[in-house]
C-alpha positions, -999 to +999 in steps of 0.1 A: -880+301+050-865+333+067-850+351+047-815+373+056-797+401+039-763+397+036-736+428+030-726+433-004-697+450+007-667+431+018-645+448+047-607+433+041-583+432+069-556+452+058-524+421+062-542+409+029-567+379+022-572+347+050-557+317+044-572+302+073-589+307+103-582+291+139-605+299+169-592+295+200-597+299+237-602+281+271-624+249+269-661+256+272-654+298+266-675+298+233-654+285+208-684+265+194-703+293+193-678+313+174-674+282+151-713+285+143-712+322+137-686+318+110-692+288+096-729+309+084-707+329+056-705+311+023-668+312+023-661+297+056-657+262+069-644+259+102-637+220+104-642+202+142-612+201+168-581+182+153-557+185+185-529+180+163-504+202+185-515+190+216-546+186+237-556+207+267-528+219+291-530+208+328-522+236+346-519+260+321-484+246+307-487+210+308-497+204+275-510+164+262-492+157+231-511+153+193-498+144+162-470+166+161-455+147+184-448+123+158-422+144+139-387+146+151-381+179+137-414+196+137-400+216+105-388+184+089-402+160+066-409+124+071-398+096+054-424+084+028-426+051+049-429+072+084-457+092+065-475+062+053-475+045+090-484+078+109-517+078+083-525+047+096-522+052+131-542+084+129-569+066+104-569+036+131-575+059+159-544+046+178-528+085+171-545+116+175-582+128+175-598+097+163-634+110+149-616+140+135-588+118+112-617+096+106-637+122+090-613+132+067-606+096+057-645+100+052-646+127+034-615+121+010-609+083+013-577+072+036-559+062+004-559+089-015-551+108+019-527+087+024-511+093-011-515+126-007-493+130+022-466+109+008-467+130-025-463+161-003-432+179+016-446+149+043-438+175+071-460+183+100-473+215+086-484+200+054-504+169+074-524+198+089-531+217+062-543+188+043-564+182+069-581+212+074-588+216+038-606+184+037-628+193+066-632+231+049-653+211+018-641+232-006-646+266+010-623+293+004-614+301+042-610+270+059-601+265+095-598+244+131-615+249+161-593+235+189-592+254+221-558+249+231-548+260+198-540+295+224-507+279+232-492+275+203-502+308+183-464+315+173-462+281+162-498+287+138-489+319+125-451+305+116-466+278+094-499+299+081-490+333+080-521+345+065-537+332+088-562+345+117-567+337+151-601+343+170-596+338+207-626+337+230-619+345+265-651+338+290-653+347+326-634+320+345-664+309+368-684+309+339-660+286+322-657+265+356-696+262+355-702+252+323-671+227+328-688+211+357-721+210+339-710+192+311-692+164+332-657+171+321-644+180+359-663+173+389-679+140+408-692+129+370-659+130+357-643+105+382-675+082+382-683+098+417-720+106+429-731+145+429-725+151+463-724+187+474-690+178+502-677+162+467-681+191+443-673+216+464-637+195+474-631+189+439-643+218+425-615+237+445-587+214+435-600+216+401-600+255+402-566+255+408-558+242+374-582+261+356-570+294+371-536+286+360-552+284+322-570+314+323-545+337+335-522+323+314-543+328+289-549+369+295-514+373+294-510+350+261-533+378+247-514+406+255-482+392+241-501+382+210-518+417+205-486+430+203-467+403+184-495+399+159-514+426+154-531+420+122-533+387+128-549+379+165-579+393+174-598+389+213-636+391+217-651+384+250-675+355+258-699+385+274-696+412+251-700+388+220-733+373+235-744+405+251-745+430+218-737+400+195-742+417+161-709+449+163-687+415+177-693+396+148-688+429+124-657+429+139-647+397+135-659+395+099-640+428+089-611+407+106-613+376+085-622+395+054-660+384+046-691+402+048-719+399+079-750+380+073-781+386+095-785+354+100-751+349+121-769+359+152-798+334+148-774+298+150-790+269+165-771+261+198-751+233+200-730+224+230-744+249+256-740+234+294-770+256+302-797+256+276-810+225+256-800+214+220-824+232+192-820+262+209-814+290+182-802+325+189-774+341+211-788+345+245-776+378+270-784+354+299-753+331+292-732+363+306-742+355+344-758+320+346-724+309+363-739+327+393-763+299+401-743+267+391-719+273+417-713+278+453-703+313+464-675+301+481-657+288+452-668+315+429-648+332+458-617+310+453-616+311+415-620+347+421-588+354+443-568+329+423-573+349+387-570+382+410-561+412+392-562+401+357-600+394+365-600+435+371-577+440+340-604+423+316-634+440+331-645+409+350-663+418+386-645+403+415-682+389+431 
């Protein structure tokens, strides 16, 4: 077996020790990847996506409700009979993320879970919390990878103020391509064959949406850079995959653990562009956008993110 050194010394970010860690970002930007590289340390456990605020936003404010949405008050507690019942939706998969609630009632029992919540403040914070400790398996820094996590940072950081926040942001038409690849917009989605005429059609009316997320998203970051300082950190999809080992420096220094070698040699694992088993961070992932769509549209998506694409270093063509 391989073997990797790992840095005896531990770089603290100076707001103190991480309570937990949330990675977030624009569907298909990385956030898996990101998820991988941290999940390498001994101390971390990033659990799967949970949703719980809300799933991803239609265009870039719309937002799908989560379990949150059951909580009048999302400060204020449940009755222990509300508590009990919203356990068993979630557990049933009638509410929320089902294979996520599911693997918490796997990993702790839905009883005891169940019990758990009841025997607990019962308000919306603590139901996450819970969660994401089950799916941390006893690690010391546990965490949640859902995307649109970006769009409710304030919300996060107010519940889990130790807490850090990773966001990925990814080249828009990269994040279109890979989106279209893996069947989640596009001809595939709507059961449609893949005609050019079609994905070019609905690949501009999809564009539209996804531009409104992404440069929603760049000016998310500036608020949040300022707001939260010690809290937020940004890392490129590009830069990270381009020089991968100072990103991840960073980002450990930011969470408070130290760098393993081996955090640049995770097996891929939901790439749009190279196949499962693949290990290692690969440079090409920066451009192969460039050939999975049209020029025209890389045109559109272009002008529709206009200047903020020049404002986070992004070429216009």
């Amino acid at each position: 077996m391989r073997a990797f050194q790992v840095e005896a010394r531990m770089v603290m970010n100076p707001a103190g020790p991480t309570s937990h860690i949330f990675i977030v970002g624009l569907a298909r930007s990385g956030t898996h990847l990101v998820r991988s590289i941290l999940n390498a340390s001994d101390e971390i456990r990033v659990g799967p996506e949970s949703q719980f605020l809300g799933g991803a936003s239609r265009l870039g404010h719309l937002a799908r409700p989560g379990p949150l949405a059951a909580f009048p008050d999302a400060d204020g507690p449940l009755s222990e009979a509300e508590a009990g019942k919203l356990i068993d939706r979630l557990m049933a998969g009638t509410t929320g993320r089902r294979q996520y609630w599911r693997g918490a009632a796997s990993l702790e029992g839905a009883e005891p879970f169940r019990r758990r919540f009841q025997g607990s403040p019962r308000r919306a914070r603590d139901l996450l919390a819970m969660a994401i400790e089950v799916h941390g398996r006893g690690k010391a820094i546990p965490g949640d990878k859902t995307p649109s996590n970006l769009f409710h940072v304030p919300q996060l950081l107010g519940w889990f103020p130790d807490a850090r926040v990773i966001h990925i942001l990814r080249d828009p038409r990269a994040v279109f391509a890979s989106a279209m690849g893996k069947g989640f917009i596009g001809p595939k989605r709507l059961g449609l064959p893949a005609l050019r005429p079609l994905e070019l059609g609905l690949g501009f009316w999809w564009s539209i949406d996804l531009a409104a997320q992404w440069r929603l998203a760049v000016d998310l970051d500036s608020r949040y850079r300022q707001r939260f300082p010690d809290n937020y950190l940004m890392c490129r999809f590009e830069d990270l995959v381009g020089d991968p080992e100072p990103h991840i420096r960073r980002m450990c220094a930011f969470v408070g653990v130290p760098y393993r070698a081996d955090m640049v040699d995770r097996p891929v694992v939901s790439s749009s562009f190279m196949p499962r088993g693949t290990r290692g961070i690969r440079k090409g992932a920066r451009s192969q956008w460039r050939s999975a769509i049209s020029p025209p549209l890389a045109r559109w998506i272009a002008l529709l993110c206009g200047a903020r694409l020049d404002e986070q270093g992004y070429p216009r063509t």
